[in-house]
GUVEX-10084 format. One record per residue (C-alpha): residue in three letters; x, y, z. Coordinates in steps of 0.02 Angstrom, whole numbers, plus 50000, padded with zeros to 5 digits. Each point is the difference from the previous one (the first is absolute). Layout:
! residues N
site rest: Ala; x: X; y: Y; z: Z
...
! end
This chain:
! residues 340
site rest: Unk; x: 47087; y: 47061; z: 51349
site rest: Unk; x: 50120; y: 49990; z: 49850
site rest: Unk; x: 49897; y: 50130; z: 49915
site rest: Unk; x: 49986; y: 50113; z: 50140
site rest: Unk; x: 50193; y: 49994; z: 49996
site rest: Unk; x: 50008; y: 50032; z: 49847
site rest: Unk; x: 49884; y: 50153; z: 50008
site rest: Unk; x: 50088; y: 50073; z: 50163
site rest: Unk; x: 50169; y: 49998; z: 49903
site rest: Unk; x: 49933; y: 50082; z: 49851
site rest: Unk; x: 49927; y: 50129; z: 50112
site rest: Unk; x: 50155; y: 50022; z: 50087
site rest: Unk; x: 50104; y: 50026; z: 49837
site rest: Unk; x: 49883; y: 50119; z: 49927
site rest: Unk; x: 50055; y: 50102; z: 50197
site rest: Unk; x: 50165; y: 49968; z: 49947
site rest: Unk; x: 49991; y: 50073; z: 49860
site rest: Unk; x: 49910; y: 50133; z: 50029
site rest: Unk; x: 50101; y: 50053; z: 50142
site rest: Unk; x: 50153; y: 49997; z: 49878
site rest: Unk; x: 49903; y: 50133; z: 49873
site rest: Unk; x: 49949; y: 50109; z: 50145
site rest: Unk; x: 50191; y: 49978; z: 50077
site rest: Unk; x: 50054; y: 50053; z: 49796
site rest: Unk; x: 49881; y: 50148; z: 50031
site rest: Unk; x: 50080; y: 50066; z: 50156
site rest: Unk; x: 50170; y: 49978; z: 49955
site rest: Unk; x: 50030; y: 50072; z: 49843
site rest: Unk; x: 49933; y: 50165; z: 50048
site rest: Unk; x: 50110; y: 50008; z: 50157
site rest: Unk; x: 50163; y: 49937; z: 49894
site rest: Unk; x: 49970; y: 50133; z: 49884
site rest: Unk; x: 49992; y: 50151; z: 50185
site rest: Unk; x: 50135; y: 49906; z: 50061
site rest: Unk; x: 50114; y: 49989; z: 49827
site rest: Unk; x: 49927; y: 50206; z: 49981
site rest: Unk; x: 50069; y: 50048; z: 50201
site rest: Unk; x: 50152; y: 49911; z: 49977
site rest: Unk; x: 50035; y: 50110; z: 49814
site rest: Unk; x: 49959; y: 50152; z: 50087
site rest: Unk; x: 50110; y: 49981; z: 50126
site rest: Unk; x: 50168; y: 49924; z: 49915
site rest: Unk; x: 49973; y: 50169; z: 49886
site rest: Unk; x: 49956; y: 50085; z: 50139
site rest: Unk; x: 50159; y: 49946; z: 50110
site rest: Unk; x: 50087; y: 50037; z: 49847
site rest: Unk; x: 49956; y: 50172; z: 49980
site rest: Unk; x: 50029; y: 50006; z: 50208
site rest: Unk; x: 50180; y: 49954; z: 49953
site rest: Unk; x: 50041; y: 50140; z: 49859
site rest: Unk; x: 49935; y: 50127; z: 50127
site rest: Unk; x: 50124; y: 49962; z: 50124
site rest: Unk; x: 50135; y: 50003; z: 49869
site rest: Unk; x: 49951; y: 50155; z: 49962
site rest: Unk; x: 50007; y: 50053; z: 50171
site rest: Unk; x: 50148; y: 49913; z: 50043
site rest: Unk; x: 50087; y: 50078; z: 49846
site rest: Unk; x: 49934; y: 50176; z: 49987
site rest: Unk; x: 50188; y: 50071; z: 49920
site rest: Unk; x: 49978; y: 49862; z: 49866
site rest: Unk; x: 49824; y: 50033; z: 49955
site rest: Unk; x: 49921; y: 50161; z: 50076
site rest: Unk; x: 50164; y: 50112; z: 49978
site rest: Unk; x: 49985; y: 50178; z: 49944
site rest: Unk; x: 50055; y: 50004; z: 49829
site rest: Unk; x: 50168; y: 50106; z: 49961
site rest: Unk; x: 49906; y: 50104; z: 49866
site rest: Unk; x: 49828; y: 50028; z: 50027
site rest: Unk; x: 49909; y: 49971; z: 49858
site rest: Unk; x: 49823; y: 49973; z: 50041
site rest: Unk; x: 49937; y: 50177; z: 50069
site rest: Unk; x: 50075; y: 50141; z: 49901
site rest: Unk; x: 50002; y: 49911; z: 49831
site rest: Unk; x: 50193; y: 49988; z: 49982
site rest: Unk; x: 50127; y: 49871; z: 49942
site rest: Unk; x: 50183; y: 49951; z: 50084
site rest: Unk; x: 50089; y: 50127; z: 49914
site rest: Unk; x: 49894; y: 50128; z: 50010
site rest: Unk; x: 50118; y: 50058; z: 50170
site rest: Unk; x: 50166; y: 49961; z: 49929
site rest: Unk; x: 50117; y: 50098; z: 49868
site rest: Unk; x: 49987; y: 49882; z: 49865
site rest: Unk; x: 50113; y: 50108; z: 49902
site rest: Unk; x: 50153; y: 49944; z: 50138
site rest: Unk; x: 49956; y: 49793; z: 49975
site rest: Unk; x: 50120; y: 49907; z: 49930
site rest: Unk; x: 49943; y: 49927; z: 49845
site rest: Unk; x: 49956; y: 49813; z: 49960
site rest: Unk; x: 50037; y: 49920; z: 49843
site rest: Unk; x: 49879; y: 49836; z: 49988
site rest: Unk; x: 50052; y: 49867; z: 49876
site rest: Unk; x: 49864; y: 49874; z: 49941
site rest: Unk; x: 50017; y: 49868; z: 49851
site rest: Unk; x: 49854; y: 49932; z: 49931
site rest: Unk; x: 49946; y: 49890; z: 49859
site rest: Unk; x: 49840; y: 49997; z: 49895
site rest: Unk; x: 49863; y: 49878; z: 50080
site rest: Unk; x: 49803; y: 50031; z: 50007
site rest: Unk; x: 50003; y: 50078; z: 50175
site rest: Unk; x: 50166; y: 50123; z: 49977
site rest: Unk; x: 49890; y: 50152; z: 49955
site rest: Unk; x: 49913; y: 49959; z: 50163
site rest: Unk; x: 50168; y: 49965; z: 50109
site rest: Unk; x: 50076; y: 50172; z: 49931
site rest: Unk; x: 49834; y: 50093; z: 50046
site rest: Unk; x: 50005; y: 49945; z: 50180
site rest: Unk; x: 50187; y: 50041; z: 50012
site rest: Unk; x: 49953; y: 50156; z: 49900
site rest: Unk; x: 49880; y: 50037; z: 50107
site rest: Unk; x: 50113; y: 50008; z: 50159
site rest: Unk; x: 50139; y: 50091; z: 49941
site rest: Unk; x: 49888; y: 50137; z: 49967
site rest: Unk; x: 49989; y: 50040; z: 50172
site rest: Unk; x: 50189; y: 50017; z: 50024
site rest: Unk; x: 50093; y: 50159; z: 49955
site rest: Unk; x: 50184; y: 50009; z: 49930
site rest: Unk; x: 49988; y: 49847; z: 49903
site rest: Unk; x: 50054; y: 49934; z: 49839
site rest: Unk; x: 49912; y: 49831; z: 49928
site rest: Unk; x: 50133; y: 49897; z: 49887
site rest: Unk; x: 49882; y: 49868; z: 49903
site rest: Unk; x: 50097; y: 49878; z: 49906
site rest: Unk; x: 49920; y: 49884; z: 49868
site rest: Unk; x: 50052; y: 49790; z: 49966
site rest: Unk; x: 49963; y: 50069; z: 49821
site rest: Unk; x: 50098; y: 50010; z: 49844
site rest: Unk; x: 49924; y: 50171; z: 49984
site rest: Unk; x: 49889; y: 50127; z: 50122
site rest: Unk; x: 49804; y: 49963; z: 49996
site rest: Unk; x: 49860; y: 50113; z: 49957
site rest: Unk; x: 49938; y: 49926; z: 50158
site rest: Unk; x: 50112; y: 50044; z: 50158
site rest: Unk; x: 50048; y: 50173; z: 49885
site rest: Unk; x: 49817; y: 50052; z: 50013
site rest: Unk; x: 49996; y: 49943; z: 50188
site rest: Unk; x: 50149; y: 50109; z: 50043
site rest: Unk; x: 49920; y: 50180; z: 49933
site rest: Unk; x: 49840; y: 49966; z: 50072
site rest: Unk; x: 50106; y: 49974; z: 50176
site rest: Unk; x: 50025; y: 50146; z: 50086
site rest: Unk; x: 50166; y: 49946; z: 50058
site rest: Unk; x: 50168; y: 50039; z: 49916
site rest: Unk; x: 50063; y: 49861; z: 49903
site rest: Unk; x: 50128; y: 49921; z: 49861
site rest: Unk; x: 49964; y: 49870; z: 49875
site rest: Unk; x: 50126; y: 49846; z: 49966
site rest: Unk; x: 50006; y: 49858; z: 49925
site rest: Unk; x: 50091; y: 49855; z: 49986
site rest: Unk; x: 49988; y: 49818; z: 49940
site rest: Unk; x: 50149; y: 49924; z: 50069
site rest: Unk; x: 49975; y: 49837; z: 50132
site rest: Unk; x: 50114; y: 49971; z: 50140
site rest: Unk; x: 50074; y: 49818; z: 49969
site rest: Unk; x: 50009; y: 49890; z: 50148
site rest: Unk; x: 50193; y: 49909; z: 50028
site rest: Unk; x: 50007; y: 49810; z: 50054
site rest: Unk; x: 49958; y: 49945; z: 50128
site rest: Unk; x: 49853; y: 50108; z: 49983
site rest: Unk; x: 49968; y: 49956; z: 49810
site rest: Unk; x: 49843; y: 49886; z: 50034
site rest: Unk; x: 49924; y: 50182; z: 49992
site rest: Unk; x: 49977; y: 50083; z: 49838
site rest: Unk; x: 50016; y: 50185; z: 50033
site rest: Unk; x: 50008; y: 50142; z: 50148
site rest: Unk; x: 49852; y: 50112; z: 49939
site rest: Unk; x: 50032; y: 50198; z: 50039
site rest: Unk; x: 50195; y: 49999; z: 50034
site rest: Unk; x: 50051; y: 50066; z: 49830
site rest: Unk; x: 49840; y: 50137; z: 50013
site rest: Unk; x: 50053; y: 50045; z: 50174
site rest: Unk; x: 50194; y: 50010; z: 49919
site rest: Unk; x: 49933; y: 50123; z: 49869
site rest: Unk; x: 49906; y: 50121; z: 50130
site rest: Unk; x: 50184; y: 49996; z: 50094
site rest: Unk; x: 50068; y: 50039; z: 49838
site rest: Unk; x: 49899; y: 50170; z: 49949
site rest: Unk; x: 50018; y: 50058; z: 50190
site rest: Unk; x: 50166; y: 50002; z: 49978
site rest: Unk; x: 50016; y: 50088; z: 49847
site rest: Unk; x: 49873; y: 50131; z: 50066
site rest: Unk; x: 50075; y: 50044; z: 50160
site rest: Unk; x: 50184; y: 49996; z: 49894
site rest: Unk; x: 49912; y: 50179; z: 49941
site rest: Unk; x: 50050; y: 50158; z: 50095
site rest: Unk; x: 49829; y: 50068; z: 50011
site rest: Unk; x: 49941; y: 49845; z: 50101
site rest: Unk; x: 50128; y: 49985; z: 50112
site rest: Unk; x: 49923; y: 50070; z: 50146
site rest: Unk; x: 49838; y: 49893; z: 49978
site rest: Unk; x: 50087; y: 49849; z: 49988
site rest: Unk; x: 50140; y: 50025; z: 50145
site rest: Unk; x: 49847; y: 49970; z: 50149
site rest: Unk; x: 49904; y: 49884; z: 49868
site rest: Unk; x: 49940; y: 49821; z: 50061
site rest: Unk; x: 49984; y: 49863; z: 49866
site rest: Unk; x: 49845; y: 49837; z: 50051
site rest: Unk; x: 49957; y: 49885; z: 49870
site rest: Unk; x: 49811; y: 49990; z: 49998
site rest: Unk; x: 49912; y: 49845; z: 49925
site rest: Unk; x: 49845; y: 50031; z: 49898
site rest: Unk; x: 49904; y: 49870; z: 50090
site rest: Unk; x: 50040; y: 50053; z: 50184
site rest: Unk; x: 49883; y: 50105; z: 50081
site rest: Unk; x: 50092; y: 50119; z: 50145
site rest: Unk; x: 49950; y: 50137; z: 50102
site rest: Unk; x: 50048; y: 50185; z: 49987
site rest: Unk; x: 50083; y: 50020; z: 50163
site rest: Unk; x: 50122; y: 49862; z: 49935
site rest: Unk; x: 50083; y: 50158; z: 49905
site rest: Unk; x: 49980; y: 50138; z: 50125
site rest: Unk; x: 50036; y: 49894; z: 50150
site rest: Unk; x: 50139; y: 49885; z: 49951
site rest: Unk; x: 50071; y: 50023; z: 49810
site rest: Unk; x: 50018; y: 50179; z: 49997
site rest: Unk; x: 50090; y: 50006; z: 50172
site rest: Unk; x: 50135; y: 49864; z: 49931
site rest: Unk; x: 50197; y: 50068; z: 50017
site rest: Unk; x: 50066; y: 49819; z: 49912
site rest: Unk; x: 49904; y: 49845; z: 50015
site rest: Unk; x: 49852; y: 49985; z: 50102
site rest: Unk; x: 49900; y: 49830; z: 50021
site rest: Unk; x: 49822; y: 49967; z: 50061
site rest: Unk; x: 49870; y: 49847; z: 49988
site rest: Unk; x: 49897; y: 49965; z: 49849
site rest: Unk; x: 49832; y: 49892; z: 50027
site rest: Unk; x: 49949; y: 49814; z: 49922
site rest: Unk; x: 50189; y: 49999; z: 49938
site rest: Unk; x: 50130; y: 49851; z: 50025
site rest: Unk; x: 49834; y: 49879; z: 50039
site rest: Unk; x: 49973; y: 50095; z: 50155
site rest: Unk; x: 49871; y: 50135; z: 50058
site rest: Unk; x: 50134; y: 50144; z: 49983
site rest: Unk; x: 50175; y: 49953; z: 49996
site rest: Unk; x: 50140; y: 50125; z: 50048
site rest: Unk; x: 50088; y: 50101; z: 50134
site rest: Unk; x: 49992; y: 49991; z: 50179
site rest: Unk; x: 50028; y: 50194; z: 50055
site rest: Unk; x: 50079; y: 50066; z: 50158
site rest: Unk; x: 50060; y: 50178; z: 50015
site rest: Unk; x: 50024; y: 50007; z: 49798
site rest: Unk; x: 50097; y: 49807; z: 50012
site rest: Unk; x: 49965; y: 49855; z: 49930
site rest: Unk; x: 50006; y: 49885; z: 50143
site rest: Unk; x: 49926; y: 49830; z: 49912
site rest: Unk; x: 49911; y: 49973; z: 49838
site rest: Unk; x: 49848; y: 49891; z: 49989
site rest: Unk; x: 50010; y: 49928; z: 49858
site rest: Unk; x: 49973; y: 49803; z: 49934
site rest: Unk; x: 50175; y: 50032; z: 49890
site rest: Unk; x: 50112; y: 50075; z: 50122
site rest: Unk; x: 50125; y: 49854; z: 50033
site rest: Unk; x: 50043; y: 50027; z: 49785
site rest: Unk; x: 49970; y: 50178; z: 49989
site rest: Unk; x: 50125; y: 50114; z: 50103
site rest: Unk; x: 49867; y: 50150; z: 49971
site rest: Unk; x: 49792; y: 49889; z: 49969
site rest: Unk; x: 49931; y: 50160; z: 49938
site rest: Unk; x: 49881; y: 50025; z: 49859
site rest: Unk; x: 50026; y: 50099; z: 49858
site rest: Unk; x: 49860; y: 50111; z: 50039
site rest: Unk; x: 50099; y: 50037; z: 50199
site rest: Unk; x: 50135; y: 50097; z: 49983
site rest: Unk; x: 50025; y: 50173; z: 49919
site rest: Unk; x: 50184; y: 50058; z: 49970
site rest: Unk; x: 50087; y: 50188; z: 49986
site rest: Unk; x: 50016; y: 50035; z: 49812
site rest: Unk; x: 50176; y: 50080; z: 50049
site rest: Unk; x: 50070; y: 49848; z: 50057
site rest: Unk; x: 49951; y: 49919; z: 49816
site rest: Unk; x: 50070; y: 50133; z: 49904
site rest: Unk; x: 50169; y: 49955; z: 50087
site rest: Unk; x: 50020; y: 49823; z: 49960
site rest: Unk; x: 49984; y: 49968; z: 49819
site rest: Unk; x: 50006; y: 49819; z: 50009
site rest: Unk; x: 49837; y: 49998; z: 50125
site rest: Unk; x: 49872; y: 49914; z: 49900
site rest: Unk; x: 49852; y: 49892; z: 50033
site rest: Unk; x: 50042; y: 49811; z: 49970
site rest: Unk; x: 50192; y: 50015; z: 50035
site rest: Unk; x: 50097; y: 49953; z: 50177
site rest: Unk; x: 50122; y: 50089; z: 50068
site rest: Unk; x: 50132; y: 49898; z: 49901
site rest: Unk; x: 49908; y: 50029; z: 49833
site rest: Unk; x: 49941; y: 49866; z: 49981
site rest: Unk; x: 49806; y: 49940; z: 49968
site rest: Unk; x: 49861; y: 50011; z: 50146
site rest: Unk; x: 49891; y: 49831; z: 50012
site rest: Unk; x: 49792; y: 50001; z: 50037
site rest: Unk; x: 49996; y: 50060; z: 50174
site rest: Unk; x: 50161; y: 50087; z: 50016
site rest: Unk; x: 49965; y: 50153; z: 49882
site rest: Unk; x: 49955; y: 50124; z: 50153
site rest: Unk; x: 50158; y: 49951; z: 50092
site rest: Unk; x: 50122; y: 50011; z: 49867
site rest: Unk; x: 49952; y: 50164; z: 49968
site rest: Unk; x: 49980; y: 50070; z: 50162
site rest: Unk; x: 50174; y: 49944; z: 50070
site rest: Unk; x: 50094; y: 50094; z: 49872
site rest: Unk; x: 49968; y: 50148; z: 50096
site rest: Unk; x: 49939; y: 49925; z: 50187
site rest: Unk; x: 49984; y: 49835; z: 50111
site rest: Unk; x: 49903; y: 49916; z: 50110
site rest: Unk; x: 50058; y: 50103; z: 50147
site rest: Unk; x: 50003; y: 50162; z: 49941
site rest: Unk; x: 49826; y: 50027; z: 49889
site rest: Unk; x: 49881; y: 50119; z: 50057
site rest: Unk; x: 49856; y: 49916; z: 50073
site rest: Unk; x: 49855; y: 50131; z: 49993
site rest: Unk; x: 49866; y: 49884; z: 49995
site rest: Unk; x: 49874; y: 49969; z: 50142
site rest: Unk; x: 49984; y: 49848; z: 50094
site rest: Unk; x: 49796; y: 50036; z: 50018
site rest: Unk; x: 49956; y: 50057; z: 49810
site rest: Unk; x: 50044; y: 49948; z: 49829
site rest: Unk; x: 49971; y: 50128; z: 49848
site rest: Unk; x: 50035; y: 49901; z: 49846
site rest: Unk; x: 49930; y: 49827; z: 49971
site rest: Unk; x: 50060; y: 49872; z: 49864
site rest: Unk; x: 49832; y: 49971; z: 49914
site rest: Unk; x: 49947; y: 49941; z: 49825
site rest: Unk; x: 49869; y: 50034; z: 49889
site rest: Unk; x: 49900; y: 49848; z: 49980
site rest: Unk; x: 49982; y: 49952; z: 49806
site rest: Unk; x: 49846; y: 50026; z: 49942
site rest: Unk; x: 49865; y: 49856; z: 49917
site rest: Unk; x: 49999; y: 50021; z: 49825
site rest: Unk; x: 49929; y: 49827; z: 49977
site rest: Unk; x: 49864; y: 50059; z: 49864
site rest: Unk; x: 50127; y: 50130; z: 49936
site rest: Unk; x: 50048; y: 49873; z: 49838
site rest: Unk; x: 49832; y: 49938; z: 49965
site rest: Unk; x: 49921; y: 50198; z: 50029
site rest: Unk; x: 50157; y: 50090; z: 49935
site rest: Unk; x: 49986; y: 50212; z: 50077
site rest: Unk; x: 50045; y: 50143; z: 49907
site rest: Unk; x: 50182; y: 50014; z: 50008
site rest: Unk; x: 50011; y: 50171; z: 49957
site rest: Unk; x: 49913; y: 50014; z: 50182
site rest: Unk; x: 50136; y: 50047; z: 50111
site rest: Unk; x: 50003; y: 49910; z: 50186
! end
């Protein structure tokens, strides 16, 4: 009887387990449909989603655009007089790195596409580089090459910082303007002109110039993206007002604007000698942070800027070019006679 047991229970745990492989069988195969259906349908639902969007926002996304580019072949100045815009005087400082041939291409690269403009490249260098001097006759863009070595020095009780990189570069582009619209002969050019300091490493859009720099009368303001720690940070617009400013800074900043977000009338520099990046209104020196709105309410405030920006689009973004891996470079060693 015992062994009969024992027999019947063996049987009855080689059922078990059989039953558990051919349960194993079944159920992998229909986890595996049901992990597929429920993929296919999250991306699907997804994809549901951005179509209404679209839908739901056709004068965001499906809008006619203001030049048409696409079927005849032309560009956004094709139908204006370019010879009547008001010119734009760009300043951008830069210092020697591995990827500032590559910045000044991209930036290069985009100005190209914007008539009436004048590129003023200043150098962190004791003296100008073969580099950036090549760069600037291959670029089809009209241009002036600076240098200057000076570093901004940071006052107590900001002195737990060493330096304020591109204020004395951004100084010295101020400086030749001046001198070359003190000339007769460019008078006229510079009396409509429009003055935006342009960082190497940004990346902006070319209906940043048309659409909001080149129509500034003194100080105009719009939103700059992945600045201040945010996803843009900037002006809130309404009927050419700032109403607010979204900004993670604003309760220390009377104007959180990046130095890449406002654009100023050259004519209104030319009148104020003592308007210079890095000083206050008193003269004295700007801290880290404050550098935009020193300079900026020399000639305007909070109230009364321009705000030309749109509350829907951004067309400059704060970026930076990653450094690259050179981890085998001292072990390897490249030609350095091989320009990058």
């Amino acid at each position: 009887k015992l062994l009969c047991t024992r027999k019947m229970r063996r049987k009855m745990w080689k059922c078990e387990k059989m039953r558990w492989k051919y349960f194993a069988l079944i159920l992998f195969p229909v986890s595996n449909i049901l992990t597929g259906i429920i993929v296919y349908y999250h991306s699907y639902s997804h994809m549901t989603i951005a179509k209404c969007i679209r839908k739901d926002l056709p004068s965001a996304i499906h809008r006619e655009p203001e030049f048409d580019v696409t079927n005849k072949g032309l560009t956004m100045y094709d139908q204006l007089d370019t010879d009547t815009l008001p010119f734009i005087y760009v300043i951008t400082p830069t210092h020697a790195r591995y990827t500032q041939k590559v910045d000044l291409m991209s930036l290069c690269h985009t100005l190209m596409h914007v008539p009436n403009l004048v590129w003023i490249v200043i150098e962190d260098s004791e003296f100008k580089t073969d580099l950036v001097l090549k760069l600037l006759q291959w670029c089809q863009v009209e241009s002036v090459h600076l240098n200057n070595p000076k570093t901004q020095a940071i006052q107590w009780p900001f002195s737990w910082f060493t330096s304020l990189r591109g204020v004395p570069q951004r100084n010295e582009g101020l400086r030749w303007l001046r001198k070359y619209c003190a000339r007769p002969e460019n008078a006229g050019q510079c009396k409509r002109g429009v003055v935006y300091f342009a960082d190497d490493d940004n990346k902006y859009d070319v209906r940043l110039f048309e659409k909001i720099i080149r129509k500034t009368e003194k100080v105009s303001v719009f939103a700059v993206a992945f600045a201040g720690g945010l996803k843009f940070e900037g002006p809130v617009c309404s009927n050419g007002k700032a109403i607010s400013w979204h900004s993670a800074s604003e309760s220390s900043r009377k104007i959180p604007i990046d130095m890449a977000g406002f654009a100023m009338n050259v004519t209104l520099i030319l009148q104020r000698p003592e308007l210079w990046i890095g000083k206050d209104v008193h003269g004295k020196d700007s801290g880290r942070g404050h550098l935009e709105t020193d300079f900026i309410e020399h000639i305007a405030t909070r109230e009364t800027v321009e705000c030309r920006g749109s509350n829907s689009e951004v067309y400059v973004w704060h970026t930076k070019t990653m450094d690259p891996n050179l981890k085998h470079e001292w072990l390897y060693g490249s030609d350095r006679f091989v320009e990058v």
